[in-house]
C-alpha positions as CSV (number, residue, x, y, z in Angstrom):
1,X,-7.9,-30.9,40.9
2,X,-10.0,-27.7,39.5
3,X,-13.1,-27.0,41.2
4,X,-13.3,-23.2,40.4
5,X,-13.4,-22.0,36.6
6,X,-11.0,-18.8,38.7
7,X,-8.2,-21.1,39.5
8,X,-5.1,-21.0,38.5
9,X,-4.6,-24.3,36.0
10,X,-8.3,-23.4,34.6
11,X,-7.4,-19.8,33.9
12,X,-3.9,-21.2,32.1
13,X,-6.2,-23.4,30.2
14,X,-8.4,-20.7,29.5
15,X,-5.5,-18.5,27.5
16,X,-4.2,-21.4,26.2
17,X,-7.5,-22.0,24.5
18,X,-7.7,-18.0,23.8
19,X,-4.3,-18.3,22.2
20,X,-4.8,-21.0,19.9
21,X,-8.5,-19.7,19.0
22,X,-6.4,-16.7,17.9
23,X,-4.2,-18.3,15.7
24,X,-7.0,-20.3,13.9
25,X,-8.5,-17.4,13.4
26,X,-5.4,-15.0,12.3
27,X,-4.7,-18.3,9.6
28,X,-8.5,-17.8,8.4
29,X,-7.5,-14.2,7.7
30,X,-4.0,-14.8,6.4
31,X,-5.5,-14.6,2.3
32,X,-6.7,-10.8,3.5
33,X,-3.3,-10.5,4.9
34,X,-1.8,-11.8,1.3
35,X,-4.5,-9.1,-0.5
36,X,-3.8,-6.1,1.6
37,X,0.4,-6.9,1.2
38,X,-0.3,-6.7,-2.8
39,X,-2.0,-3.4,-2.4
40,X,0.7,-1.9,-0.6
41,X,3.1,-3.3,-2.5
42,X,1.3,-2.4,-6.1
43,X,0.8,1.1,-4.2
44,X,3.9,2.2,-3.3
45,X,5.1,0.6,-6.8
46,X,3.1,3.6,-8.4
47,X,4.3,6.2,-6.0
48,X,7.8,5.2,-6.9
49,X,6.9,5.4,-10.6
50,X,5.3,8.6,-10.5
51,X,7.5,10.0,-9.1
52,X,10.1,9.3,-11.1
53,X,7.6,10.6,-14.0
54,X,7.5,13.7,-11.9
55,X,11.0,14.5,-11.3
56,X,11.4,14.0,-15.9
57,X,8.4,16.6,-16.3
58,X,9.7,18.8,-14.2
59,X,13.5,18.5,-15.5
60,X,12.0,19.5,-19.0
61,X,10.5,22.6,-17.9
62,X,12.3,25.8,-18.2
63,X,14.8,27.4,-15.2
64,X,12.2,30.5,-15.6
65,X,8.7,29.0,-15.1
66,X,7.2,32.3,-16.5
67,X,8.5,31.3,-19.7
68,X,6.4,27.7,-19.3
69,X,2.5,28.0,-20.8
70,X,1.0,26.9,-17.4
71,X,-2.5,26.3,-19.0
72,X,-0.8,24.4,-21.9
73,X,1.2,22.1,-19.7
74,X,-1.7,21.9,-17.8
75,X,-3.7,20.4,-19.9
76,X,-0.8,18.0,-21.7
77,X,-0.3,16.5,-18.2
78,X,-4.3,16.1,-17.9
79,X,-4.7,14.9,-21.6
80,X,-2.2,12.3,-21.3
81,X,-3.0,10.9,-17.8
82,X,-4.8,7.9,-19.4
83,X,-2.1,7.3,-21.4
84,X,0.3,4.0,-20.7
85,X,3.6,4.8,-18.8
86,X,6.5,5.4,-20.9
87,X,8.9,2.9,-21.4
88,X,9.0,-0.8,-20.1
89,X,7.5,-0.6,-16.8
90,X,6.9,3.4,-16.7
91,X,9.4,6.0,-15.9
């Protein structure tokens, strides 16, 4: 019998409860869980793209990088940034 809300079967009942209340609530929050996944995913999908980008700029440019118009390149980089990837699915 449980007279006491401290006793042992009530406080077993009491995480049982906890737990469960828990998992209703994670499952509420399981479409955030689905939305912040797709960020990372679409995140380090772009990281990985750039830097494949990256590594073809930097191939192009010359050994001797005082031979390389710094303002020049500069500003292609910049000029083009709002341009579409190369290629099917970037770099």
């Amino acid at each position: 019998m449980v007279t006491a809300e401290g006793s042992a079967p009530a406080k077993s009942l009491s995480s049982c409860s906890r737990v469960g209340l828990a998992a209703v609530a994670a499952g509420e929050r399981l479409p955030y869980s689905g939305l912040m996944w797709r960020f990372l995913w679409d995140f380090q999908q772009t990281v990985l793209r750039w830097a494949r980008w990256a590594r073809e700029e930097v191939a192009a440019w010359p050994e001797d990088l005082s031979q390389l118009d710094a303002a020049a390149e500069f500003a292609r980089i910049v000029a083009a940034a709002g341009d579409a990837w190369p290629g099917p699915g970037g770099p």
